[in-house]
C-alpha positions as CSV (number, residue, x, y, z in Angstrom):
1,X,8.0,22.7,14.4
2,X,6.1,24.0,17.4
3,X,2.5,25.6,15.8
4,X,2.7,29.1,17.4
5,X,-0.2,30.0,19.9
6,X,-0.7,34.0,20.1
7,X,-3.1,36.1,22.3
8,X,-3.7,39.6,20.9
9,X,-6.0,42.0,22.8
10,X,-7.2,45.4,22.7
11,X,-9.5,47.7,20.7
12,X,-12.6,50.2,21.4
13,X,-11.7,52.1,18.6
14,X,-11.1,51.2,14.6
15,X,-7.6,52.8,15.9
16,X,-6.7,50.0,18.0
17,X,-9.0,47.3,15.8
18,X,-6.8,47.8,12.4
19,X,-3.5,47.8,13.9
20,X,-4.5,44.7,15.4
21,X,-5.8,42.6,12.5
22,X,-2.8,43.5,10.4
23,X,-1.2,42.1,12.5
24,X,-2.9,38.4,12.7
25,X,-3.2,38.8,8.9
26,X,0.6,38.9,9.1
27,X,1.4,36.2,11.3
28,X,-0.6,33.6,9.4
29,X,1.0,34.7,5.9
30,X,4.1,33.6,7.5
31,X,2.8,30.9,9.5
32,X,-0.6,29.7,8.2
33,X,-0.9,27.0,11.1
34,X,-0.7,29.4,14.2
35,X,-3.3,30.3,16.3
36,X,-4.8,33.1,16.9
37,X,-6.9,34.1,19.6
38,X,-8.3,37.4,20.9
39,X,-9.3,39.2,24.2
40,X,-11.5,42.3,24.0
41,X,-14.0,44.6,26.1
42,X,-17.7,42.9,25.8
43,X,-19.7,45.6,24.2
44,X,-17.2,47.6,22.2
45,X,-16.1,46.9,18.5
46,X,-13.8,44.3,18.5
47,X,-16.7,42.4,19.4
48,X,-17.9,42.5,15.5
49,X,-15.2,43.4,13.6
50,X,-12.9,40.7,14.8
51,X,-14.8,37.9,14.0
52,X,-15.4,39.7,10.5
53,X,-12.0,39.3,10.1
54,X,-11.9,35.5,10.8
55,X,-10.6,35.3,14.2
56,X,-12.1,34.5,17.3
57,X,-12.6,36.8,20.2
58,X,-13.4,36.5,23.7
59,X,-14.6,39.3,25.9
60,X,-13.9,40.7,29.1
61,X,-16.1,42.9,31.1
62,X,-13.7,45.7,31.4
63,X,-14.2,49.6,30.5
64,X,-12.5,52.8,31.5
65,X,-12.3,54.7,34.5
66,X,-14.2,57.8,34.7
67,X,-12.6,61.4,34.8
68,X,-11.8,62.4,38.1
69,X,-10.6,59.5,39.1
70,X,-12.5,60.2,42.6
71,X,-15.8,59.7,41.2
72,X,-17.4,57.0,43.2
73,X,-18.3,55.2,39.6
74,X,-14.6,54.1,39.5
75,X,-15.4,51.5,42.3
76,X,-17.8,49.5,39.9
77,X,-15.1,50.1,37.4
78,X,-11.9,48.6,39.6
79,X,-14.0,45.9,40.4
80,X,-14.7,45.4,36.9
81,X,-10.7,44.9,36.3
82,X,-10.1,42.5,38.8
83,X,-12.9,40.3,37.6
84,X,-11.5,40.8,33.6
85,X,-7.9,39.7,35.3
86,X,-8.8,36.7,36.4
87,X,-11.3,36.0,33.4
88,X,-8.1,37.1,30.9
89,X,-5.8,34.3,33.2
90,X,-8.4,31.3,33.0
91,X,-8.3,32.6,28.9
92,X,-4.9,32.6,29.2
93,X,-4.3,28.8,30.5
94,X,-7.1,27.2,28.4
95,X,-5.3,28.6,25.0
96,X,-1.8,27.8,26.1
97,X,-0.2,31.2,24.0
98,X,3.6,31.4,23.7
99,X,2.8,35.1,23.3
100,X,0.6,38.0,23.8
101,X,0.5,40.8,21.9
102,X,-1.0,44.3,23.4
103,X,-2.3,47.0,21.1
104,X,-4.0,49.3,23.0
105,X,-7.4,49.6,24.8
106,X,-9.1,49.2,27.8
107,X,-8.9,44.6,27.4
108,X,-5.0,44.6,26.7
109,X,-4.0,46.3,30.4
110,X,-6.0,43.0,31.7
111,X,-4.9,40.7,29.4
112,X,-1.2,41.6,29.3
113,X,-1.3,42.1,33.1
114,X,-2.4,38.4,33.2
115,X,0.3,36.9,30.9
116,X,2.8,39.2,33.0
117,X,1.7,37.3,36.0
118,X,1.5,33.9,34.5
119,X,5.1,34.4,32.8
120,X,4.6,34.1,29.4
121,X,6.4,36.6,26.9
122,X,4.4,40.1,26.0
123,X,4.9,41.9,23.0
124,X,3.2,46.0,23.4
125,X,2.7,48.2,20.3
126,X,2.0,51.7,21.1
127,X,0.7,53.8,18.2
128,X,0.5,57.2,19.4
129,X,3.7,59.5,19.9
130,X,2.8,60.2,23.7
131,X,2.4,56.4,25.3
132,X,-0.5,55.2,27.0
133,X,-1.3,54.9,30.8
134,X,-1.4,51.2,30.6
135,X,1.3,50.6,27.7
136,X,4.0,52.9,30.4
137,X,2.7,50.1,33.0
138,X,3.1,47.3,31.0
139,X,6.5,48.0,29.7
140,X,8.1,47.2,32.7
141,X,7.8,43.7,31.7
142,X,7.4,43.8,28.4
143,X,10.2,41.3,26.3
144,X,9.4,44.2,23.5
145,X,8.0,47.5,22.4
146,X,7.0,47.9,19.0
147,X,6.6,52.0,18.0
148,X,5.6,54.2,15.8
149,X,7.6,57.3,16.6
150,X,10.6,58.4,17.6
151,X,11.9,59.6,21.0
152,X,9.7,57.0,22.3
153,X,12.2,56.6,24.9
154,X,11.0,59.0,27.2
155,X,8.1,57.0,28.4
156,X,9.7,53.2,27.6
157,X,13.1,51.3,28.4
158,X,15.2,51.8,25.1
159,X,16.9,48.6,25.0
160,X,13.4,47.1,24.8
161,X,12.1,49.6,21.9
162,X,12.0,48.9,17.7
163,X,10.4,51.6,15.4
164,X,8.2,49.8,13.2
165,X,5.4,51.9,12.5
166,X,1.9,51.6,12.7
167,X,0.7,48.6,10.7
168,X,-2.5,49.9,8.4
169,X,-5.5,48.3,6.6
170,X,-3.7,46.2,3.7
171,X,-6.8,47.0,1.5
172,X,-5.6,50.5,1.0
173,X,-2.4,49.7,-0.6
174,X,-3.8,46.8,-2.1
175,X,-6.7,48.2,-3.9
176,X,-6.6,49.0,-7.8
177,X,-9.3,51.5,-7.8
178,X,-8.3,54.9,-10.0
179,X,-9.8,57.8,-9.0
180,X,-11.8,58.1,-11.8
181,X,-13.3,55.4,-10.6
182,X,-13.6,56.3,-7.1
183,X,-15.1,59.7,-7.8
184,X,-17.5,57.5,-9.9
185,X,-18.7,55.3,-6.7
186,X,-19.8,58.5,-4.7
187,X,-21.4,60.0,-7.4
188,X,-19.0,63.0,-8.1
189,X,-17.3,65.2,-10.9
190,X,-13.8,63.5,-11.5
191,X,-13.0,67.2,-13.2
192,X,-13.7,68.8,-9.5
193,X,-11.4,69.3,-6.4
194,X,-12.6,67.0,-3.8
195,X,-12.7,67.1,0.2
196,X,-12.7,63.9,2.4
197,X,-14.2,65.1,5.5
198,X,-13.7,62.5,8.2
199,X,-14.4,62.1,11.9
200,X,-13.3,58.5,12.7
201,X,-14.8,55.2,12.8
202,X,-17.5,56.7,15.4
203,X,-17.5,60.4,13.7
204,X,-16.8,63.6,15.0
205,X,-19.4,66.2,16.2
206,X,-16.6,69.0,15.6
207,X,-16.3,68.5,12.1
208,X,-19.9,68.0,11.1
209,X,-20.6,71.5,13.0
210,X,-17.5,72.7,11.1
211,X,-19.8,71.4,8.0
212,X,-22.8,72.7,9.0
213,X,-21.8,76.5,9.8
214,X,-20.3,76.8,5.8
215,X,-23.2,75.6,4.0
216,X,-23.6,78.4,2.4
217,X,-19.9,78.2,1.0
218,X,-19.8,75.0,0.6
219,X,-23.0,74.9,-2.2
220,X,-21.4,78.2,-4.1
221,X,-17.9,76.8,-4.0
222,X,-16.4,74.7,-7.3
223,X,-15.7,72.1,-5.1
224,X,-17.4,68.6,-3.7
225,X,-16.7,66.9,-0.6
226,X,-17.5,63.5,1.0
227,X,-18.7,63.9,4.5
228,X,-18.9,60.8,6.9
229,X,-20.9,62.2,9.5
230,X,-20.5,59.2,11.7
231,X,-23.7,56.8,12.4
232,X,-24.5,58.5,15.6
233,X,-24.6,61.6,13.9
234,X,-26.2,60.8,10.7
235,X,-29.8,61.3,11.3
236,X,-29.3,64.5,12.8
237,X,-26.8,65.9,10.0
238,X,-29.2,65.1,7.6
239,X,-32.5,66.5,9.3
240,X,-30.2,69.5,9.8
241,X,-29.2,69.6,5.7
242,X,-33.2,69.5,4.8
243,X,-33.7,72.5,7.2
244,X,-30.9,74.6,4.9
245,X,-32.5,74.6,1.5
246,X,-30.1,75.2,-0.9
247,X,-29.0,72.9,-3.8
248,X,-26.1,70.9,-1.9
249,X,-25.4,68.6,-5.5
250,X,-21.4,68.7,-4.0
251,X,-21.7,67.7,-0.9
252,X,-22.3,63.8,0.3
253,X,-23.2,63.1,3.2
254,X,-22.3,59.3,4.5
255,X,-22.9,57.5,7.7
256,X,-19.9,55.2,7.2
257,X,-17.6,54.9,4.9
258,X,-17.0,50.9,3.7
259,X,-14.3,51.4,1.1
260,X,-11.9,53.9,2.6
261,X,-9.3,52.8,-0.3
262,X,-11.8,54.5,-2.6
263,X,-12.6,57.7,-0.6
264,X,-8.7,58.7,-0.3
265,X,-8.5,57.8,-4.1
266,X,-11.4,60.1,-4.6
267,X,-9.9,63.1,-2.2
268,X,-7.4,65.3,-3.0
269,X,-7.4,66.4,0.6
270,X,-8.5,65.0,4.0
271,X,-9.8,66.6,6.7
272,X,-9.3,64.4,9.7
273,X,-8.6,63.4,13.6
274,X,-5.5,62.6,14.4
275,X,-5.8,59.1,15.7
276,X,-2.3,57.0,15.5
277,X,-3.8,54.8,12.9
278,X,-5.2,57.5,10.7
279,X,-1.8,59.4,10.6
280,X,-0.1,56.1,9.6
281,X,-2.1,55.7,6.5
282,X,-1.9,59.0,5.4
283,X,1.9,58.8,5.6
284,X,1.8,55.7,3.8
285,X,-0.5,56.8,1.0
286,X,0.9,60.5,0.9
287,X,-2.0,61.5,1.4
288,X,-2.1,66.1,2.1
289,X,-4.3,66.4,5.6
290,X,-5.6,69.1,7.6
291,X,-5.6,67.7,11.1
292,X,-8.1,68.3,14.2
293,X,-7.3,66.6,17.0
294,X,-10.0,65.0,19.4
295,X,-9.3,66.4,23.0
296,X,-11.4,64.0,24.4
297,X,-8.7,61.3,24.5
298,X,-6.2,60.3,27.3
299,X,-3.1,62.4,27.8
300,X,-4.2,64.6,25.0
301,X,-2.3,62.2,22.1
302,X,-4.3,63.2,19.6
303,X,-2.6,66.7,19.6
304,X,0.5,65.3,20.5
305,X,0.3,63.1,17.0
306,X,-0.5,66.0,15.1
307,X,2.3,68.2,16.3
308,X,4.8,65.6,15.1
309,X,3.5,66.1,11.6
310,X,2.9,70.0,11.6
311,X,6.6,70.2,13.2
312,X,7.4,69.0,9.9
313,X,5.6,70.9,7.4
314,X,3.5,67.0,6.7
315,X,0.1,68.1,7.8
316,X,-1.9,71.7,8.6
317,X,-3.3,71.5,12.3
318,X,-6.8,73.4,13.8
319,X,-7.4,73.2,16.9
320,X,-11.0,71.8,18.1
321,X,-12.1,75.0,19.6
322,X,-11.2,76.9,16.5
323,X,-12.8,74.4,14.0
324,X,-16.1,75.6,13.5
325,X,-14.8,78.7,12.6
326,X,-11.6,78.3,10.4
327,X,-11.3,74.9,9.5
328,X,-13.9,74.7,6.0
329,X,-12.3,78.1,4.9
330,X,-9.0,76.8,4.9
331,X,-9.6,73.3,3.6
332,X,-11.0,75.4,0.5
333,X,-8.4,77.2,0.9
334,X,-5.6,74.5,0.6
335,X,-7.5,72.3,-1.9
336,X,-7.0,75.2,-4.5
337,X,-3.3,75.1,-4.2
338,X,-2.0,72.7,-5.8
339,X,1.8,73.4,-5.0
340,X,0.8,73.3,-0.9
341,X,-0.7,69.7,-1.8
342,X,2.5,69.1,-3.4
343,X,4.9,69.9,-0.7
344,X,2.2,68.2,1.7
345,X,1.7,64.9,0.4
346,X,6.3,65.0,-0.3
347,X,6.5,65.5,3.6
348,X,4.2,63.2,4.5
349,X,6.0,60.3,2.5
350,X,9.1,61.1,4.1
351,X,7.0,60.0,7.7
352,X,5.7,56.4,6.2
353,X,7.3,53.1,8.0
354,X,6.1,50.5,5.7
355,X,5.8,46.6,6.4
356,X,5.1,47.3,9.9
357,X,2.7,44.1,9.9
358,X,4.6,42.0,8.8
359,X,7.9,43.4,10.8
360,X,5.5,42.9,14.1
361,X,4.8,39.7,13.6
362,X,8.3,38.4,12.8
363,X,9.1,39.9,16.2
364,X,5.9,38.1,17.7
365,X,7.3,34.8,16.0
366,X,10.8,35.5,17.2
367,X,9.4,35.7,21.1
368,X,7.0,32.1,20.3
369,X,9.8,30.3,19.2
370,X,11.9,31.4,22.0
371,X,9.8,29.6,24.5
């Protein structure tokens, strides 16, 4: 049998960096002899996480076009494309891939556009419920479109599309932590309510504002919450705690939080973006969510996720612009009642795909084989 030889690429965000390792983690449980090989963006995550994960990675020196798309920058950045192109092709015939796999990001729209041209089979998988700019010009030639939503149609050939899901990080359904014990590992009351206050694998300043401007309810509340303030923002969060002088005992501020399987253990409600992969594991884990989407993304998808769990009663929504204002007081607000984190965490459930790995990579195999 023919040892399968698969190119994945994308990333820039943990978004695009999980999806993609579940993925690889996947394929070689169901073949342990293929391999694995993948494209980034020189400077962005994938760049360290990837080879965390065991894999090698090879970078391109790609990044995105600035908004307008008149701004004289973009030159530099076009140029930039067509150099990763031809870098992703010589990639391309030195590994030999039956495959490649696109998850998103700013390297898969080179990549993919170089196995296009070089005819070997692409698989896409779009996570967000509003495709991509690049996934809408790969599909075109894609042999298949892996998704996470329904409807998906709109912006990809049906005949071409399977709903799979978004695949997650396996440690969060794996892990055997109680939460007991995970209230134990941040130093916490397991008797107490608690709030998971996230902002994404690079934070979010709209949240830690949102943080900052209830201080005063947050220290006379009955409550405790675990704030990852992002490491960008961490320094300055805390310099700003020390200037408020009250007793915060309840709330814990982290750069980055390792052990995510532990902090949604610990919470009994999140307070989160609404990246693709985010949304995926709180379906999975039925996990009750108050939702603020970024609107610094592309096409807005953040909002466009969130709306397709609001529309069904499986998350609460704020907008950014209203988040400093209402979103702490109605966190509280929800955390108290236990029969809105009921009916929360049911609808939620009802959203989960699970297996998507593992379902991916099947369809990855599928597409190897056939060549």
């Amino acid at each position: 049998m023919t040892t399968p030889r698969i190119i994945i690429s994308g990333g820039g965000t943990g978004g695009h960096i999980f999806p993609a390792v579940s993925i690889a983690n996947a394929i070689r449980e169901l073949r342990p002899e293929a391999q694995i090989l993948f494209i980034g963006a020189e400077g962005r995550m994938e760049m360290q996480r990837v080879p965390q994960a065991g894999y090698e990675i090879k970078g391109l020196p790609i990044r995105g076009f600035y908004r307008p798309l008149w701004k004289p920058q973009n030159i530099g950045v076009a140029l930039d494309y067509l150099r990763s192109k031809r870098m992703a092709k010589r990639i391309l015939k030195e590994f030999r891939p039956q495959v490649a796999v696109g998850v998103g990001g700013y390297a898969s729209s080179a990549a993919l556009g170089a196995a296009n041209s070089l005819g070997i089979p692409t698989l896409i998988q779009e996570q967000n419920s509003y495709a991509g700019l690049a996934n809408k010009q790969l599909a075109a030639k894609a042999a298949k479109i892996c998704v996470a939503y329904e409807g998906m149609e709109r912006f990809f050939p049906k005949d071409k599309l399977m709903l799979t899901g978004n695949p997650v990080r396996q440690s969060l359904l794996s892990s055997p932590i109680t939460r007991e014990e995970a209230l134990n590992t941040f130093g916490l009351d397991p008797t107490k309510k608690t709030i998971l206050l996230v902002g994404g694998s690079l934070g979010a300043r709209t949240i830690n504002e949102s943080v900052l401007s209830h201080l005063k309810e947050i220290a006379e509340s009955d409550l405790q919450f675990i704030w990852q303030t992002g490491k960008y923002y961490h320094e300055e969060m805390e310099q700003r705690l020390k200037e408020y002088n009250a007793q915060l005992s309840n709330l814990k501020p982290q750069a980055f939080i390792a052990d995510m399987a532990a902090a949604y253990r610990a919470a009994d409600l999140v307070v989160s973006r609404a990246g693709a992969s985010s949304i995926s594991e709180f379906c999975l884990i039925g996990m009750p969510v108050i939702l603020v989407p970024s609107p610094n993304v592309a096409e807005d998808h953040q909002t466009k996720n969130a709306f397709a769990l609001a529309n069904r009663d499986a998350a609460l929504y704020v907008k950014d612009s209203e988040a400093q204002e209402k979103l702490i007081p109605l966190a509280m607000q929800t955390v108290a009642d236990d029969a809105r984190l009921k009916n929360l965490s049911e609808n939620v459930l009802k959203m989960a795909l699970p297996d998507s790995a593992r379902i991916i990579a099947e369809e990855v195999l599928k597409l190897a084989i056939a060549v």
